[in-house]
Backbone as a chain_set.jsonl record, in Angstrom:
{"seq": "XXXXXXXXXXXXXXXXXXXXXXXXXXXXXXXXXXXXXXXXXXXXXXXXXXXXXXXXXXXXXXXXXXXXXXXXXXXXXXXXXXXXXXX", "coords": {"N": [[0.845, -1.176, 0.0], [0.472, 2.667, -0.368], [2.855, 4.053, 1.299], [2.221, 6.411, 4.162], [2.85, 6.846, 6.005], [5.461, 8.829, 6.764], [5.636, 10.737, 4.627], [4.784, 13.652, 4.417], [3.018, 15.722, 2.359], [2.662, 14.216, 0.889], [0.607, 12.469, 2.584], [-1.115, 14.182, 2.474], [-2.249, 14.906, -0.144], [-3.241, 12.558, -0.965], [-5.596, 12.246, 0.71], [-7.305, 14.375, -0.063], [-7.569, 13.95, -2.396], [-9.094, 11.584, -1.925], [-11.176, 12.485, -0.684], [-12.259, 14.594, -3.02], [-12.458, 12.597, -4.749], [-14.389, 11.452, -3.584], [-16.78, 13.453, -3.153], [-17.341, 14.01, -6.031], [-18.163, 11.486, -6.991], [-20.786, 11.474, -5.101], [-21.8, 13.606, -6.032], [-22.718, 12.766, -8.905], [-24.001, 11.016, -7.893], [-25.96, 11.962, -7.323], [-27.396, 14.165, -9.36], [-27.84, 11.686, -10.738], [-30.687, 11.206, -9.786], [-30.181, 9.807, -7.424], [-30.688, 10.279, -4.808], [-33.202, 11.473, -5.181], [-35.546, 9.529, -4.839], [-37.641, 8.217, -2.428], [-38.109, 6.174, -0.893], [-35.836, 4.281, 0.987], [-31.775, 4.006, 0.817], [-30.607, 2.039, 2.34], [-33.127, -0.004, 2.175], [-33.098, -0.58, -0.577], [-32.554, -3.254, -3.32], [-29.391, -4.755, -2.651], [-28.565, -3.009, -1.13], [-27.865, -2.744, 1.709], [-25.571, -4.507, 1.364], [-23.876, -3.03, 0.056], [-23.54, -1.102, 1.762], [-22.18, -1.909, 3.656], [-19.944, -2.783, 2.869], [-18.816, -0.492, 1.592], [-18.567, 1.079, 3.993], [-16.632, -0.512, 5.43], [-14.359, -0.448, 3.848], [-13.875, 2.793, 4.288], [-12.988, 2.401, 6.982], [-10.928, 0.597, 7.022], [-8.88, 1.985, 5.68], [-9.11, 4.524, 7.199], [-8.383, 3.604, 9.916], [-5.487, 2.799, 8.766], [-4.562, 5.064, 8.044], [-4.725, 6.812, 10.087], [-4.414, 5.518, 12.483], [-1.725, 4.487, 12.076], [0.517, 6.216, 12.445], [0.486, 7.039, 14.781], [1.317, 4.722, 16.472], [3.125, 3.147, 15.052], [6.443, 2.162, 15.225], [9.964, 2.762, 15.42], [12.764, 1.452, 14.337], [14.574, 0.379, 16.083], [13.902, 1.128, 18.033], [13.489, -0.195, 21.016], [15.823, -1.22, 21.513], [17.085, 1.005, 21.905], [16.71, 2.007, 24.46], [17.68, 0.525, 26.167], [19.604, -0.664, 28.963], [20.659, -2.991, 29.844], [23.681, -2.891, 30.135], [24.362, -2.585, 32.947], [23.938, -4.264, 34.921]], "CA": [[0.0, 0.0, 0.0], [1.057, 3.665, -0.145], [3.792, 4.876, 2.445], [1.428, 7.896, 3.598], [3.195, 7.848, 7.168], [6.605, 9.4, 7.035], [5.557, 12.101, 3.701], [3.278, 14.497, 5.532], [2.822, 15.824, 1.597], [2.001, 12.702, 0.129], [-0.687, 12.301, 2.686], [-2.314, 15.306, 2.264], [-2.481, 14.78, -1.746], [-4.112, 10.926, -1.146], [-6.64, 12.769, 1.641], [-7.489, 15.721, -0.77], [-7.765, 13.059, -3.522], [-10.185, 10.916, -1.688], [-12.289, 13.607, -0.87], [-12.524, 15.219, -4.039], [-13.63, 11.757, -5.57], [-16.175, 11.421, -2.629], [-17.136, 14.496, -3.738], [-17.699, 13.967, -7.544], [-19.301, 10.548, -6.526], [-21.848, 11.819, -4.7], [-22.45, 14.909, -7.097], [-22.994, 12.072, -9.721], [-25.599, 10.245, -7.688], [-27.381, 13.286, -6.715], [-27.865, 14.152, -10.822], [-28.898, 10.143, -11.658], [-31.503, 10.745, -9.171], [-29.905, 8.52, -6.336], [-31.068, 10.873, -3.903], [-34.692, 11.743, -5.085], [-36.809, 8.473, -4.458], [-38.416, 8.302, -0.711], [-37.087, 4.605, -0.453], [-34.243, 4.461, 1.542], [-30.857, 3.419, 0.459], [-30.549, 0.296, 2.732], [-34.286, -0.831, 1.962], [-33.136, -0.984, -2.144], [-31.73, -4.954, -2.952], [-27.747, -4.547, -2.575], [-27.967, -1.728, -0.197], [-27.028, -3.226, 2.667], [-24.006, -4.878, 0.915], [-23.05, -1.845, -0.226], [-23.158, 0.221, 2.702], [-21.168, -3.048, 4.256], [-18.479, -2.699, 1.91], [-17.662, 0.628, 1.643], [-18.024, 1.331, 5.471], [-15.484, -2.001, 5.95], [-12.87, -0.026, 3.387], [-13.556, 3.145, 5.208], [-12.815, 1.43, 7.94], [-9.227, 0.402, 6.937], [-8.063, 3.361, 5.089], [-9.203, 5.376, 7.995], [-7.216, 2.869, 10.375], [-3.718, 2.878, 7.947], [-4.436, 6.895, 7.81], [-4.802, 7.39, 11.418], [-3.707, 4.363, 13.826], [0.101, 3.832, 11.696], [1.581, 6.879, 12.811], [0.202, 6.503, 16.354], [1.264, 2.828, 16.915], [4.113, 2.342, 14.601], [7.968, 2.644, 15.978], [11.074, 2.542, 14.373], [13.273, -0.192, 14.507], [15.715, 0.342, 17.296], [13.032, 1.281, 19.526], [13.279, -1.342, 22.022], [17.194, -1.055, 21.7], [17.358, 2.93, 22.688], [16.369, 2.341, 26.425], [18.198, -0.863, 26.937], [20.167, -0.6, 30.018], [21.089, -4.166, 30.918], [24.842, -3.237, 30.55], [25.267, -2.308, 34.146], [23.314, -5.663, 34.973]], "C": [[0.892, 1.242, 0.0], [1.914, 3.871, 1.214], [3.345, 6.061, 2.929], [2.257, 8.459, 5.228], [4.398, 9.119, 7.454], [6.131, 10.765, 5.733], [3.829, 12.866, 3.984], [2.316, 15.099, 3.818], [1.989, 15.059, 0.468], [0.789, 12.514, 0.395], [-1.715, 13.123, 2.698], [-3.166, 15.487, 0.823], [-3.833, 13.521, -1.682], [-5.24, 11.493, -0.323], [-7.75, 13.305, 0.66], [-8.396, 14.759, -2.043], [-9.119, 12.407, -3.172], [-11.42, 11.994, -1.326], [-13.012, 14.121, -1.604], [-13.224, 14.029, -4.842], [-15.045, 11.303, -4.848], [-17.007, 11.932, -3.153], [-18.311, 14.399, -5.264], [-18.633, 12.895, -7.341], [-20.839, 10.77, -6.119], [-22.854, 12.953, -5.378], [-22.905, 13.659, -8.423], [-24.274, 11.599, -9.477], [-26.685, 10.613, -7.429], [-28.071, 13.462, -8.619], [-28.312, 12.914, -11.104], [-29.803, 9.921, -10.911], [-31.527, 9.798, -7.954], [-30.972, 9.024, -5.245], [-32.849, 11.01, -3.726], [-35.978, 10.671, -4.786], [-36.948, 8.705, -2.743], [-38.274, 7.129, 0.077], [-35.734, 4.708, 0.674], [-33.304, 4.023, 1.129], [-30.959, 1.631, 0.53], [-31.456, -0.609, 2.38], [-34.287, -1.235, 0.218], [-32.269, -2.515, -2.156], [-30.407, -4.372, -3.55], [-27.371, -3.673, -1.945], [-27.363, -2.411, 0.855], [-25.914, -4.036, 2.299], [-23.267, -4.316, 0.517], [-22.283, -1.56, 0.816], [-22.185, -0.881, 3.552], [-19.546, -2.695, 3.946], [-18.123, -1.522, 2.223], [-17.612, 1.06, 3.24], [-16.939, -0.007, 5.74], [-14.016, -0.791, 5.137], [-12.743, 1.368, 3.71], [-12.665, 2.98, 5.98], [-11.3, 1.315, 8.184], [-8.341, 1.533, 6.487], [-8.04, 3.943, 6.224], [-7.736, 4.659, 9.528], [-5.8, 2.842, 10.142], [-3.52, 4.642, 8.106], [-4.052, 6.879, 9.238], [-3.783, 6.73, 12.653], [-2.203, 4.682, 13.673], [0.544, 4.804, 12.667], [1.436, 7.063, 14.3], [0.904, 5.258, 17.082], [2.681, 2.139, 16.241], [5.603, 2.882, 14.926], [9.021, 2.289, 15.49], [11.837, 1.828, 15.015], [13.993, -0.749, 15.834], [15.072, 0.844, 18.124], [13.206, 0.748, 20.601], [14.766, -0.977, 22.521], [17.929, 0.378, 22.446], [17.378, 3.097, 23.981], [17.06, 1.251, 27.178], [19.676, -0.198, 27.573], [20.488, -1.562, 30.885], [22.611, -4.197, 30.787], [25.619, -2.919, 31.778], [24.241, -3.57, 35.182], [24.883, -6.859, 34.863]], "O": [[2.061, 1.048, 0.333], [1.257, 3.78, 2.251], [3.853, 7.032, 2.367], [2.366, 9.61, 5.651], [4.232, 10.097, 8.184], [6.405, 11.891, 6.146], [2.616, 12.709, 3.845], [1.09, 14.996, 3.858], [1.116, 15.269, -0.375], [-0.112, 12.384, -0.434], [-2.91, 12.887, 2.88], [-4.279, 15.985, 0.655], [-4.961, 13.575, -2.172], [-6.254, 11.054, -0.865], [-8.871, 12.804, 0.574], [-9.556, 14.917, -2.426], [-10.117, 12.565, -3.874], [-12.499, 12.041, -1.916], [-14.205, 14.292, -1.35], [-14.265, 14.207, -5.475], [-16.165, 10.981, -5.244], [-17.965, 11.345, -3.656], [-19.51, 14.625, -5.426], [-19.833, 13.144, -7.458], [-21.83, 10.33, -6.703], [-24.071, 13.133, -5.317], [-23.895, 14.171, -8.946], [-25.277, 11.607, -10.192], [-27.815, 10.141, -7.309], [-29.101, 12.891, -8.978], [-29.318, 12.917, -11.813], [-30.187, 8.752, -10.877], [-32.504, 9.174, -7.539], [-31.923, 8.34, -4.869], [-33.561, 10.798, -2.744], [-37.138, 11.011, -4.556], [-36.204, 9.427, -2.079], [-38.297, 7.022, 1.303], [-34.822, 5.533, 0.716], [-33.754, 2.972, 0.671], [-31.154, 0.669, -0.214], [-31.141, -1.787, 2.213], [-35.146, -1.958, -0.287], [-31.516, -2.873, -1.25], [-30.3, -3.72, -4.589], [-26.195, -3.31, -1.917], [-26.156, -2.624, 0.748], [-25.184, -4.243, 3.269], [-22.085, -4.65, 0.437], [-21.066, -1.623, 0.988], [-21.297, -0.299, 4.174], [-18.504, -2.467, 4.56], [-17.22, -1.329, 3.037], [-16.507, 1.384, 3.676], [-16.651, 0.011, 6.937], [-12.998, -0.443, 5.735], [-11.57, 1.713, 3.566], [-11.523, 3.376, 5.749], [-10.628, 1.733, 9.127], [-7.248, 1.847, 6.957], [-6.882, 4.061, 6.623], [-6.656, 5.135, 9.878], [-4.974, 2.855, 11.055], [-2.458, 5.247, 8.253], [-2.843, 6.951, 9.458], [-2.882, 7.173, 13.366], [-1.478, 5.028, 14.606], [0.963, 4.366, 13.738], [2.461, 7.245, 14.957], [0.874, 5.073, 18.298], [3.228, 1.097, 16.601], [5.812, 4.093, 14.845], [8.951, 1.166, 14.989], [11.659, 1.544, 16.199], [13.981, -1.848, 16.39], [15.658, 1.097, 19.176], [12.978, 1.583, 21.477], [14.98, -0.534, 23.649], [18.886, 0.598, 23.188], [17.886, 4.029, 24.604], [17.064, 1.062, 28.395], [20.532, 0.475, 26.997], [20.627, -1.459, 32.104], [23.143, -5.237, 31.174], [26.843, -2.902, 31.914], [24.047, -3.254, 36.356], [24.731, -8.08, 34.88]]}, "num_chains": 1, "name": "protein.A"}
């Protein structure tokens, strides 16, 4: 997958990016009428496998976006604090 933690640039482009096709997406489905029936999404057949799906890859993107740079530690981490040579 993309490297988005260490290029603060990078991830602002892939952010910007996803947004902007959110964006267009949703401006698409508003013009083919997605929006105008009185139905609900989930109650049409494949909605709820939709809304499954893309909230699941949500889900992970938002996770790789957010969690990595929280959670992930560079290599010699462990090694930086070690102090068993007066042991």
């Amino acid at each position: 997958m993309i490297d988005l933690v260490g290029d603060r640039g990078k991830r602002f482009k892939v952010i910007s990016l996803a947004a902007v096709l959110a964006l267009v997406v949703f401006a698409a489905t508003f013009a083919l009428g997605g929006y105008s029936e009185p139905e609900h999404f989930l109650q049409k057949p494949g909605g709820m496998i939709a809304f499954a799906f893309i909230g699941c890859w949500i889900l992970i993107i938002l996770a790789k976006l957010i969690m990595t740079p929280l959670l992930q530690r560079d290599e010699n981490y462990y090694e930086k604090g070690c102090d068993d040579s007066n042991v």
